[in-house]
N, CA and C atoms as an extended XYZ file, in Angstrom:
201
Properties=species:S:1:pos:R:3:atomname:S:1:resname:S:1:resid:I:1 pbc="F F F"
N        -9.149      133.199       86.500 N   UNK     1
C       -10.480      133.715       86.670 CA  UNK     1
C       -10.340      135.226       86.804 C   UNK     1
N       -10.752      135.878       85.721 N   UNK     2
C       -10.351      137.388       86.039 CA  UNK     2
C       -11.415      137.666       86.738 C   UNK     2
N       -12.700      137.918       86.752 N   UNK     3
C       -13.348      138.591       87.918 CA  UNK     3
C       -14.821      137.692       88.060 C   UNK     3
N       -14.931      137.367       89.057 N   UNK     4
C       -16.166      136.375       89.071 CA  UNK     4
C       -17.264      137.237       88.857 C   UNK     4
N       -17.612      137.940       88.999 N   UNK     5
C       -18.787      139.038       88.515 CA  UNK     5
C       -19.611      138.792       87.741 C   UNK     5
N       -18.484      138.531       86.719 N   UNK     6
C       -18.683      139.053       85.139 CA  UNK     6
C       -20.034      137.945       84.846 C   UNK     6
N       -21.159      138.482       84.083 N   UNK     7
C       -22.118      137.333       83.791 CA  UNK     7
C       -21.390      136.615       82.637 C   UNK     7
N       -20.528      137.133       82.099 N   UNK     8
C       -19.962      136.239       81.180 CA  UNK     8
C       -19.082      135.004       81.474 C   UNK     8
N       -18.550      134.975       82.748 N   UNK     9
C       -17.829      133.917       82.982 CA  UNK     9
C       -18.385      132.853       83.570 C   UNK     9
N       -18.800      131.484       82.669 N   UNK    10
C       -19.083      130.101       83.638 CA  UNK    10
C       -17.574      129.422       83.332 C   UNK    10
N       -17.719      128.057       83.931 N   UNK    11
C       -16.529      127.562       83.731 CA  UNK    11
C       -17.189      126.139       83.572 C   UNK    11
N       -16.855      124.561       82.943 N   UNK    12
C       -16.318      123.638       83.048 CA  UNK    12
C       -15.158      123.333       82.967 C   UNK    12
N       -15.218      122.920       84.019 N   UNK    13
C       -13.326      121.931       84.277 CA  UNK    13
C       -13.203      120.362       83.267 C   UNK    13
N       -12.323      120.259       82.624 N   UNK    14
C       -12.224      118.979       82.132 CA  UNK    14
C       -10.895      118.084       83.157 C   UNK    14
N       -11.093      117.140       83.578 N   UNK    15
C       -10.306      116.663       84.752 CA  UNK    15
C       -10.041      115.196       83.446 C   UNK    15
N        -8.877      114.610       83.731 N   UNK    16
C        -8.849      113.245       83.734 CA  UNK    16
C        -8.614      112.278       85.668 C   UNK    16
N        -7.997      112.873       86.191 N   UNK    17
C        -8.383      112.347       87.002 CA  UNK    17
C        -8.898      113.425       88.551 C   UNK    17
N        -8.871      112.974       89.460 N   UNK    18
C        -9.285      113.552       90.598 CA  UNK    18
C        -8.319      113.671       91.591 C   UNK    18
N        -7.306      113.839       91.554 N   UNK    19
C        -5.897      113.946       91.980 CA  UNK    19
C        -4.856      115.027       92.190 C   UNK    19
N        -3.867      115.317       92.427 N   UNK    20
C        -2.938      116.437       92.251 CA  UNK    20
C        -3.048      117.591       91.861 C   UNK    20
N        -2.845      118.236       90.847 N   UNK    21
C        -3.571      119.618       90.772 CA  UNK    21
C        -4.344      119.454       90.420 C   UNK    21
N        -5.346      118.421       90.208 N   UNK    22
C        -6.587      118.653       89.765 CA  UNK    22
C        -7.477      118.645       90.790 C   UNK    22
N        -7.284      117.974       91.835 N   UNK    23
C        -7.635      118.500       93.157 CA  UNK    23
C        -7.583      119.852       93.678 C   UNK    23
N        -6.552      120.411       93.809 N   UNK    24
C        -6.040      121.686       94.538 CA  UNK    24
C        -7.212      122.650       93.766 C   UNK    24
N        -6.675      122.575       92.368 N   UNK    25
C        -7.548      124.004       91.389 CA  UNK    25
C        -9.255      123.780       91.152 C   UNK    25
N        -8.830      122.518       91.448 N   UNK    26
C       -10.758      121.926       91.834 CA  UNK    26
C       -11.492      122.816       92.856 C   UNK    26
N       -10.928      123.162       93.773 N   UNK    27
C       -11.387      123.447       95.245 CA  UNK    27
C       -11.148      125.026       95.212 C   UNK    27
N       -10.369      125.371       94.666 N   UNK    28
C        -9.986      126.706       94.737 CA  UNK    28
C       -10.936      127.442       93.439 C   UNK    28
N       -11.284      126.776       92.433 N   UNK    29
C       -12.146      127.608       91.229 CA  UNK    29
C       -13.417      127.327       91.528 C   UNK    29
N       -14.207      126.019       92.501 N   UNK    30
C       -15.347      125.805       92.718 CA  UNK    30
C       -15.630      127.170       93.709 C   UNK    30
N       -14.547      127.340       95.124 N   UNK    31
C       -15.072      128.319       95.807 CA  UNK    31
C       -14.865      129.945       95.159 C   UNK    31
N       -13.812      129.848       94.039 N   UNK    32
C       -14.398      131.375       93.676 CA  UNK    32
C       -15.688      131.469       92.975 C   UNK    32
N       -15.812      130.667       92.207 N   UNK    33
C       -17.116      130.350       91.365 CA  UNK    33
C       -18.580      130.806       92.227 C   UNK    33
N       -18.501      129.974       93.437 N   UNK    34
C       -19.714      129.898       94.150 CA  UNK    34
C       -19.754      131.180       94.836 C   UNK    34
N       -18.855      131.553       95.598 N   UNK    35
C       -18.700      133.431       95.679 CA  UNK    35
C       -19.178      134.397       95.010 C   UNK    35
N       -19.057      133.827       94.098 N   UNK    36
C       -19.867      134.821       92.777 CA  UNK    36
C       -20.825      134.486       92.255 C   UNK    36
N       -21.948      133.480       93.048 N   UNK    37
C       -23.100      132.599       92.440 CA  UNK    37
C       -22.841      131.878       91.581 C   UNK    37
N       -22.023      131.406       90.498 N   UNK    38
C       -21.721      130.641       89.565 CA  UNK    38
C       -21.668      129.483       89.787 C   UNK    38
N       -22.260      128.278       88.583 N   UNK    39
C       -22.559      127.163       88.573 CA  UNK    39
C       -20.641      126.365       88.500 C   UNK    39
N       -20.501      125.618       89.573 N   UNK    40
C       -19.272      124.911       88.765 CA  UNK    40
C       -20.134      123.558       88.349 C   UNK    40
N       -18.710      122.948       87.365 N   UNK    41
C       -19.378      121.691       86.788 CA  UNK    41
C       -17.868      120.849       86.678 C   UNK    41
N       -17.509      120.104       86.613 N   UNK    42
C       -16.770      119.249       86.549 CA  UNK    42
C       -16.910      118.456       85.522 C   UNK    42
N       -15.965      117.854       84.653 N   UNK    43
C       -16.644      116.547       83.970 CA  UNK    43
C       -15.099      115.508       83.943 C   UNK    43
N       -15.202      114.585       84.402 N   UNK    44
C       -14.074      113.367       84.512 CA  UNK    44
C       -13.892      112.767       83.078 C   UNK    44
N       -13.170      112.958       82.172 N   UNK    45
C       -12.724      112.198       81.085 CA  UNK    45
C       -11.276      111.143       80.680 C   UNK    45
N       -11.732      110.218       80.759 N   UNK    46
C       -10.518      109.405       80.578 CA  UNK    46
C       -11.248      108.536       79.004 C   UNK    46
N        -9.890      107.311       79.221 N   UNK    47
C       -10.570      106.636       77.559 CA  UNK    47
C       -11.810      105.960       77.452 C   UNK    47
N       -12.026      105.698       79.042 N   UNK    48
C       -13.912      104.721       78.720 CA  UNK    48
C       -14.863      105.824       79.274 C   UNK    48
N       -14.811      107.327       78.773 N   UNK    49
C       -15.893      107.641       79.339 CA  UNK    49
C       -16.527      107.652       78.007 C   UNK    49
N       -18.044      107.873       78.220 N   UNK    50
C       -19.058      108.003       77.097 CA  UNK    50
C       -19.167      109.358       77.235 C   UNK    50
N       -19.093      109.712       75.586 N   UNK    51
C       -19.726      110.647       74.939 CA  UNK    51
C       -20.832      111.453       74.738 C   UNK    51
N       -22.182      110.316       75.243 N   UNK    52
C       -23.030      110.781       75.292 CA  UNK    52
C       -23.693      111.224       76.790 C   UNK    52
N       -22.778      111.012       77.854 N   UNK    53
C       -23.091      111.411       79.177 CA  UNK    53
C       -22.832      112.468       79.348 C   UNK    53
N       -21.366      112.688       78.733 N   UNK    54
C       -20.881      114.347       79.342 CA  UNK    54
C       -22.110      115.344       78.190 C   UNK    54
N       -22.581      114.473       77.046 N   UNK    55
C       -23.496      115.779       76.192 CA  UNK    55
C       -24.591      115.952       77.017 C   UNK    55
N       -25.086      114.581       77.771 N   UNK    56
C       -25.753      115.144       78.856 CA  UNK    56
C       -25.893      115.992       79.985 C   UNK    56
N       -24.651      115.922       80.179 N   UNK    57
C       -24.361      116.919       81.633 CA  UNK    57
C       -24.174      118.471       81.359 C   UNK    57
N       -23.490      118.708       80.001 N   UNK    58
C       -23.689      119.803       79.249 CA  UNK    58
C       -24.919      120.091       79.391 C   UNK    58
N       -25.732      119.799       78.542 N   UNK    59
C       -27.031      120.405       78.090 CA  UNK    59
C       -27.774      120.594       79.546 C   UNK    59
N       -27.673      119.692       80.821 N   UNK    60
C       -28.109      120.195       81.866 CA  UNK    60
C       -27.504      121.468       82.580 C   UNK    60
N       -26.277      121.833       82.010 N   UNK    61
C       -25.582      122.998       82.990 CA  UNK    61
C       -26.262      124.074       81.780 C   UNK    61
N       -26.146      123.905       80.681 N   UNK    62
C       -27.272      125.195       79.949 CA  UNK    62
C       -28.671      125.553       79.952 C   UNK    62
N       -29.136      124.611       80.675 N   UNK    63
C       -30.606      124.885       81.527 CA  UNK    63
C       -30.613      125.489       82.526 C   UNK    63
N       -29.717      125.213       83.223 N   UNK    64
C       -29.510      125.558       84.810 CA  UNK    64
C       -29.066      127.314       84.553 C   UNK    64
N       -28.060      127.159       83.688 N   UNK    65
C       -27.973      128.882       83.201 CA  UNK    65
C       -29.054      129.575       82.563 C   UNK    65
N       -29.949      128.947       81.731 N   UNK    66
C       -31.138      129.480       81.062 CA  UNK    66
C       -32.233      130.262       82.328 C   UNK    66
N       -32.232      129.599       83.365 N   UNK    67
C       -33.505      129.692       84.038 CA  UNK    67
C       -32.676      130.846       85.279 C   UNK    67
């Protein structure tokens, strides 16, 4: 994360699971994120997730930035 400032930087995390470093850097990029007002988002992907949920959760984090 070079500088949370920047209006250019959002982030989604792509996780497969919720565990080991994906824990640790979970917690540590959500609180720089939020320091700097920024939306975090998470999205959990393994082999049964649907396709059309995470396009959902997308298109809600580009609203949330729109407004």
């Amino acid at each position: 994360m070079a500088e949370c400032g920047d209006p250019a930087i959002n982030l989604v995390q792509l996780v497969s699971f919720g565990c080991g470093v994906d824990a640790i850097t979970t917690d540590e990029v959500r609180s720089i994120l939020q320091a700097g007002g920024k939306l975090y988002t998470q999205l959990k992907i393994d082999e049964i997730s649907n396709p059309g949920a995470v396009r959902i959760r997308l298109r809600s984090l580009f609203a949330a930035l729109d407004q």
